[in-house]
N, C-alpha and C positions, 0 to 999 in steps of 0.2 A: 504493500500500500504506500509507504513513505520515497520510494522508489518513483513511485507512478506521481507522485503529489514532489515530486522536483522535476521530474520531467515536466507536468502541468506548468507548475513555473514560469521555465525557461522559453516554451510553447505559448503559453498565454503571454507572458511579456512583448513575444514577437508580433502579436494581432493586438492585444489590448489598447494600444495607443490609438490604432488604425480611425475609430470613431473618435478618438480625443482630438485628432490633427485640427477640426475647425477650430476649436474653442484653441488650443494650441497658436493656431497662426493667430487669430486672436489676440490674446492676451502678450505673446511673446514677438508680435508682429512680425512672423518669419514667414522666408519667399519660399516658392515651389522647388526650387534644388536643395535649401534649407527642409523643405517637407520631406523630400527623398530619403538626405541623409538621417532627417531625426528615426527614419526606419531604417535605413541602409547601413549605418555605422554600425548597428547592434548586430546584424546579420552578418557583416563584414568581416569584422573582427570575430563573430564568431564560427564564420568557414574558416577564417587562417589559420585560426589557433586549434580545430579541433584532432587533426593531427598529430601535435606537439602535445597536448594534453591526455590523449589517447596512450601515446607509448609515455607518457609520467604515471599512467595509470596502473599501467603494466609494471612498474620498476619499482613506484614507491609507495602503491597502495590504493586500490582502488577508491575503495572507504574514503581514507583520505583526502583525496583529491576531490572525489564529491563534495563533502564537510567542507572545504577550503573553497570550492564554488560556490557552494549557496551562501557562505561567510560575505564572500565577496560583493554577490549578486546583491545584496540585500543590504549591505554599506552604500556601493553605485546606487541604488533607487533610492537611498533617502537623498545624495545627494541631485539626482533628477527631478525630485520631487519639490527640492527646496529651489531649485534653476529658476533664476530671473531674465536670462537672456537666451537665446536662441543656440549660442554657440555651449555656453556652458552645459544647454541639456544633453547637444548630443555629443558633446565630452564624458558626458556622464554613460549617455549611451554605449561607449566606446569600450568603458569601465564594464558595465551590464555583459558586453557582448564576451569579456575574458573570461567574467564568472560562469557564463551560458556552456562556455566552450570546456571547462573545466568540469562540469555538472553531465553534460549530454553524454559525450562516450565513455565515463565511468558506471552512468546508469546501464547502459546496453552491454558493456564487457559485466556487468555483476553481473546480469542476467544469463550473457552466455558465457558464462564461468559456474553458474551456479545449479540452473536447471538444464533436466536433461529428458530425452523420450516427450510424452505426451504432456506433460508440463514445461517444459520447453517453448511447445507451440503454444499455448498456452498464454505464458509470460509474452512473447512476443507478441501476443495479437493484443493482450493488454496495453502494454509498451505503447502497440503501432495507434491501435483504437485513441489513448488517450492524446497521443498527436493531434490525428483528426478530430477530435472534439472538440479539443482547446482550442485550436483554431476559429474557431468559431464560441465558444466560451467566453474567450477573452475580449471581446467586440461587445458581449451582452452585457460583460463585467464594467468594461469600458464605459459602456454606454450610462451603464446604472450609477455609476459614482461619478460619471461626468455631468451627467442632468440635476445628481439629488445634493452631490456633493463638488466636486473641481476636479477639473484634469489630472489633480497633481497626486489624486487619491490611485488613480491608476498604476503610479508606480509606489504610491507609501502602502500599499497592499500587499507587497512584497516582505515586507518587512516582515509580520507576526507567520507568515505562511512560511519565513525562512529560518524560523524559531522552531515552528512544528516541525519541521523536515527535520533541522538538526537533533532534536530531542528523541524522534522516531526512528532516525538511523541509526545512532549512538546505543541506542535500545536493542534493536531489530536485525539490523544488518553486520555481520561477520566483516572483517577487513579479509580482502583476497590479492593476492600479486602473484607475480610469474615467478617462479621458483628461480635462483641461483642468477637472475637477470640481472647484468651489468648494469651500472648507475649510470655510465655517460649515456649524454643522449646527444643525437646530431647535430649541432648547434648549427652548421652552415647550412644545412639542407633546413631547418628551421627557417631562418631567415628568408631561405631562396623563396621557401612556399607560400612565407607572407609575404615578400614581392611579388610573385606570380598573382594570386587574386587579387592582394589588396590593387594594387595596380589597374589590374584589366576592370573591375568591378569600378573601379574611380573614373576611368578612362569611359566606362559608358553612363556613367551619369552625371560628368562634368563634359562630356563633348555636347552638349545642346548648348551650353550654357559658352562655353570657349571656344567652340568652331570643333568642327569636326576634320577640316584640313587646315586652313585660313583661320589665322584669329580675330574673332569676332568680340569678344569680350576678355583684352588681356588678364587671369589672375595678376592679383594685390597682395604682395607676404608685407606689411609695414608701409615701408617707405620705397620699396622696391616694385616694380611692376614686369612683366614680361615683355619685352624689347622685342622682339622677332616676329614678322607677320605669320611663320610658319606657329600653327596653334602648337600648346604643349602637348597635347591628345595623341597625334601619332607619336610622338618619344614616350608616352606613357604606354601605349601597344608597342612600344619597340620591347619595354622595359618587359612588358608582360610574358613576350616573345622569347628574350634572351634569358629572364630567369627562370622560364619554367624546363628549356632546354636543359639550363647550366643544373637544375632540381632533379630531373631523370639523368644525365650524365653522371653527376656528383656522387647520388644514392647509389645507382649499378656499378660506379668505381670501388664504393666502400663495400657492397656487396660482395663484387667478388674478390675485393680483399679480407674478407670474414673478421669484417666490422661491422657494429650496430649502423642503422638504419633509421631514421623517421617511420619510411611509409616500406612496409615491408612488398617488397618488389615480386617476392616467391610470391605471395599470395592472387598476383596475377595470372599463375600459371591454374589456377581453379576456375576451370569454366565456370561454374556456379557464382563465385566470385566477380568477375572480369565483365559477366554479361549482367548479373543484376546491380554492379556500380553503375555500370554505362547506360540504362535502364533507368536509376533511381535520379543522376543527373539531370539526363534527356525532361523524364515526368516532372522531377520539382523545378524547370524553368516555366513549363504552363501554371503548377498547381497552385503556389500561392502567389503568386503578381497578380493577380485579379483581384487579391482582395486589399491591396492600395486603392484603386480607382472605385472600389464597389460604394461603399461609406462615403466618399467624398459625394458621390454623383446620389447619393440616397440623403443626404442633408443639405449640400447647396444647387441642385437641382430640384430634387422632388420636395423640398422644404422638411422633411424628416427631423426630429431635432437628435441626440445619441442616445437616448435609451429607446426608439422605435427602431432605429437604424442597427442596438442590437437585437433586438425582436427578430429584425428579419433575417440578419445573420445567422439568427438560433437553428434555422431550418439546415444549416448548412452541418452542423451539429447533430443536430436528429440523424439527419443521415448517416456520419459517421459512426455514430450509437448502434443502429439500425445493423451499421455493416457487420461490426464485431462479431453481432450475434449472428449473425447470415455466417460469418467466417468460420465462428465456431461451431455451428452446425453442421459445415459442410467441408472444413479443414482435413477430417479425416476421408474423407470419400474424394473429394477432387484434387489435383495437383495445384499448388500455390502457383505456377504458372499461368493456369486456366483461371484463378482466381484475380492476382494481377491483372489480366488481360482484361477480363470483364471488368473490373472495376476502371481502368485507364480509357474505355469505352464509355462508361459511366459517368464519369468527367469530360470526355470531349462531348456529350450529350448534353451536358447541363454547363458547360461554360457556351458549348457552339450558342446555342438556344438564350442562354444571357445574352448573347450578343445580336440574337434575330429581335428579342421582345424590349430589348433597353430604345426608351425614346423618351424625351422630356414629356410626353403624358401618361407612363407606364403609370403602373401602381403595384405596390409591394404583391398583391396576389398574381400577377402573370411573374415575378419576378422568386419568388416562393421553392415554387415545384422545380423550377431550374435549379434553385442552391441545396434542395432537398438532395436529385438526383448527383446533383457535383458532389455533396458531402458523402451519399450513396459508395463514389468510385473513391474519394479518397481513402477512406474506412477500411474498403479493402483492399486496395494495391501501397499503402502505406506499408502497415506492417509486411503482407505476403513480400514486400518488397526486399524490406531490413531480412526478411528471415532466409531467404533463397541465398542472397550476398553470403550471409554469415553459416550456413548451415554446412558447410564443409569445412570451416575453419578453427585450425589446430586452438587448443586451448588456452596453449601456452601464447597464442597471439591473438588472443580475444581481444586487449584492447584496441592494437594496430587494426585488427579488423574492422572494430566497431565505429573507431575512428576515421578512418577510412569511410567507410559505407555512409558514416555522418558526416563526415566532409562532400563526400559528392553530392548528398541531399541540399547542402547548405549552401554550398556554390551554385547549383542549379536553382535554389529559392532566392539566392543576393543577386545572379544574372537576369532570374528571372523580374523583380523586382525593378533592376537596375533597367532591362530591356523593354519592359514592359511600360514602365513608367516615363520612360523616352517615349513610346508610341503615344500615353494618353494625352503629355503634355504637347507637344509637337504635333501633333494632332489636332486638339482642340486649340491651338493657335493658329493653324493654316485654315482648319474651318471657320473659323469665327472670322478671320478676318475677310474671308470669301463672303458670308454673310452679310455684314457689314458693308461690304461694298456695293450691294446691293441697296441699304436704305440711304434713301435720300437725305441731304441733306448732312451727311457726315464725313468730312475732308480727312484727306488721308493720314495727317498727323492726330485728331480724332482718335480715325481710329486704330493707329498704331500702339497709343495710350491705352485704349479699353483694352485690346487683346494681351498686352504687357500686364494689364491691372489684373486679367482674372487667372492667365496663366503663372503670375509669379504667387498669388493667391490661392494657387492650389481652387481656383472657384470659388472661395469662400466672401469674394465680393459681390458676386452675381446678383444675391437677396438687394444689395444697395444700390444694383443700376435700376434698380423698379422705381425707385424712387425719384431716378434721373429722367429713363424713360422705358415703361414698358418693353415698349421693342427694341431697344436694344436689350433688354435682361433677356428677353426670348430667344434672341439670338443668341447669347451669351449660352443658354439653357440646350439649346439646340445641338450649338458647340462642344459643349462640354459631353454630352449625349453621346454623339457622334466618337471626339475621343474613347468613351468608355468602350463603345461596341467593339471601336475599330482595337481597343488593347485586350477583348473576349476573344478576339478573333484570332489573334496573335498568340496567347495562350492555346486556345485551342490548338490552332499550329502543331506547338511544341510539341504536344499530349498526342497528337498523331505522329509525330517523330517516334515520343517514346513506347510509345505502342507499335509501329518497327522494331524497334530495337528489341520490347519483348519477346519477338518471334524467338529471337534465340536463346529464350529461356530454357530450360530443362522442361520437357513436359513427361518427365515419369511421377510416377506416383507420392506421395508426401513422404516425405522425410524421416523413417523411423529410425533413432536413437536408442540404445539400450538405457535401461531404468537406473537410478545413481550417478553420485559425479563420477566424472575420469579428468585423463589427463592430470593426475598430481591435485588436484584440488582438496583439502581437506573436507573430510566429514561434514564439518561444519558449517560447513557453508549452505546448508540444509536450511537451519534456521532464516534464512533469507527468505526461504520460500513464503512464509508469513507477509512478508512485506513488498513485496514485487504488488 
């Protein structure tokens, strides 16, 4: 249980804010790249780091290294919560995304270190299940303390939640590490990895903002400005390019010098492994970018205020509830393959179709049964996801695995994000302004102005052009519409990529395990079972 209630956590902190961002920009008057990153940092930092914290897991303690996550997480949210300015919050976030990273694949190595056979699957579908709900959880939770109480409640909620986690593991859960495992850990291939993401992930959601080849909006460090008309953006894909080269070079050197590793390189040679990373990547750049633009366009389009806006969220939730049980009914008769595949079908069903019925006069019931079905597919190709990755994987590298498997999910959910959220905003700036040109009477400096206003607004001005003039807010409404569908549509996408990429799942039969740990695990580690 205290297992699943840190994963909840880590999970809800990444959606919770999602319905906070108006009342956010708001009060902290921050612009649309500023909205990005106050989500992007925390996702950011917590793809780079899940690697590094993975094999810490492995060496100095599983346990451990949880307990020093949720320490962490829950110091970062008071100071997010206390944030007066725009930059301090997502400094704070930055802090949130270390502790997240610290917390994630210690959860998923205790599990597969701990249980085995049909508790096993078991734990994982728990595990996968509680992902998908939170998701959508934390938008309700979001919404409920942002309407009754302040934005700021969203992350001081972290706080008591990261008291019971530590009081319940300290309890409940057995400490477990890799036997006889060397202390060093890779410190250059560390680094390389957070150059690799952080970089490219930067790179796609500061190129709207600084040009994409040509610089359009030189960065500002001080007093210092960027001089070159060449944008910084391709040097930051240069950088993305050369460190992730120098990251697989570097690891396969020290490999076959029979030296520790970061990211354990054998474990690629696991078909089981190699096709559901590449799989779990692929699905989390559709899976959660949609739900950036969902809440935005459900409060400053449809007038929605946050606690309606989690209301309708909830559904997205049900579904994943929904799924669990579907999974555990049917987990021991179908192959997790078959189960993946149906549910990655399940989501391109209900994201495609978000994007047929989204229009500035929808209303939350055509919008409904799309996030039901979308929560339906995540539910079950979440966990089936995690568990195929890992279900060949020696014991003794359960964290690298787990870390691993949560790194490609997290990159695929910060790209996705990063990708996605370039299409909403960039979008609903070329539409609006096409509209606009169209009403009379509005010169083109006009309306270069409105489309600056609502895009650097994240939309949250829209409600105030009614007051200027109806029709341009209609316009505005229109626009922003338009973005959201055309970023459904974009997800969708993706989720038919990774549904390709499923085909080369394993479709033999589920995965039986013999009953008891192996691999060197103590006895003990039994006692976990309670708390998973």
């Amino acid at each position: 249980m205290f297992i699943s209630i840190a994963v909840a956590l880590i999970i809800v902190d990444s959606t919770i804010v999602n319905v906070a961002i108006p009342s956010i920009v708001d009060d902290l008057d921050i612009n649309s790249t500023q909205v990005q990153w106050v989500q992007e940092s925390y996702t950011l930092v917590f793809a780079a780091l899940l690697l590094v914290f993975g094999t810490f897991a492995d060496r100095f303690g599983r346990r451990r290294i949880l307990l020093l996550g949720v320490v962490l997480f829950a110091v970062a949210s008071v100071f997010a919560a206390l944030a007066q300015t725009g930059d301090l919050l997502i400094a704070s976030r930055l802090v949130q995304g270390v502790g997240g990273a610290m917390v994630l694949p210690a959860t998923l190595s205790l599990l597969n270190a701990t249980f085995r056979g049909r508790e096993r699957g078991i734990a994982f579908a728990i595990w996968g299940s509680t992902i998908g709900g939170m998701v959508a959880v934390g938008p309700l939770l979001g919404g409920w303390l942002t309407t009754y109480y302040s934005w700021r409640w969203a992350f001081g909620i972290n706080v008591p939640l990261g008291v019971i986690i530590i009081v319940g593991v300290l309890l409940f859960v057995t400490e477990s590490k890799e036997a006889g495992a060397p202390r060093r850990v890779d410190v250059v291939g560390a680094v390389l990895s957070v150059l690799a993401s952080g970089s490219l992930v930067f790179g796609l959601i500061e190129g709207r903002s600084y040009g994409w080849w040509l610089t359009d909006n030189p960065p500002t460090v001080g007093d210092w400005t960027w001089p070159y008309e060449l944008s910084i953006i391709p040097i930051v894909f240069l950088v993305t390019i050369v460190s992730g080269v120098a990251f697989v070079w570097w690891g396969l050197y020290r490999q076959r010098a029979g030296k520790t590793t970061l990211l354990a390189f054998s474990l690629f040679t696991i078909p089981s492994f190699r096709n559901g990373n590449i799989a779990a990547l692929i699905v989390s750049l559709g899976e959660f970018g949609i739900i950036l633009s969902l809440p935005l366009w459900l409060q400053n389009v449809l007038g929605y205020d946050a606690l309606q806006t989690g209301f309708v969220l909830l559904a997205l939730a049900l579904g994943a509830f929904v799924a669990s049980g579907l999974a555990g009914a049917f987990g021991n008769k179908i192959s997790p393959a078959t189960i993946v595949r149906a549910g990655i079908l399940a989501e391109i069903v209900g994201v495609a179709g978000l994007g047929v019925v989204i229009s500035a006069e929808a209303t939350w019931l055509v919008v409904v049964p799309f996030l039901f079905v979308y929560g339906l597919g995540v539910g079950l190709a979440t966990a089936q996801l995690t568990g195929v990755a890992l279900k060949d994987v020696p014991i003794e590298q359960s964290g690298q695995g787990s870390g691993t498997a949560s790194t490609s999910r997290q990159i695929g959910s910060a790209l996705g994000i990063a990708i996605l959220g370039t299409v909403l905003f960039t979008s609903v700036g070329a539409s609006l302004d096409a509209k606009l040109a169209d009403v009379p009477g509005v010169p083109a400096s006009v309306r270069t102005e409105i489309v600056d206003v609502v895009v650097d607004s994240a939309g949250s001005a829209i409600p105030a052009l009614e007051k200027r003039s109806p029709e341009l807010a209609d316009a505005a409404r229109d626009a922003f519409s338009d973005g959201t569908r055309y970023s459904a549509f974009a997800a969708a996408g993706f989720l038919l990529l990774g549904f390709l990429a499923s085909l080369r799942l394993s479709g033999l039969a589920p995965h039986h395990e013999p009953e008891g740990p192996t691999g060197g695990e103590p006895a003990a580690t039994r006692k976990a079972a309670g708390s998973a």
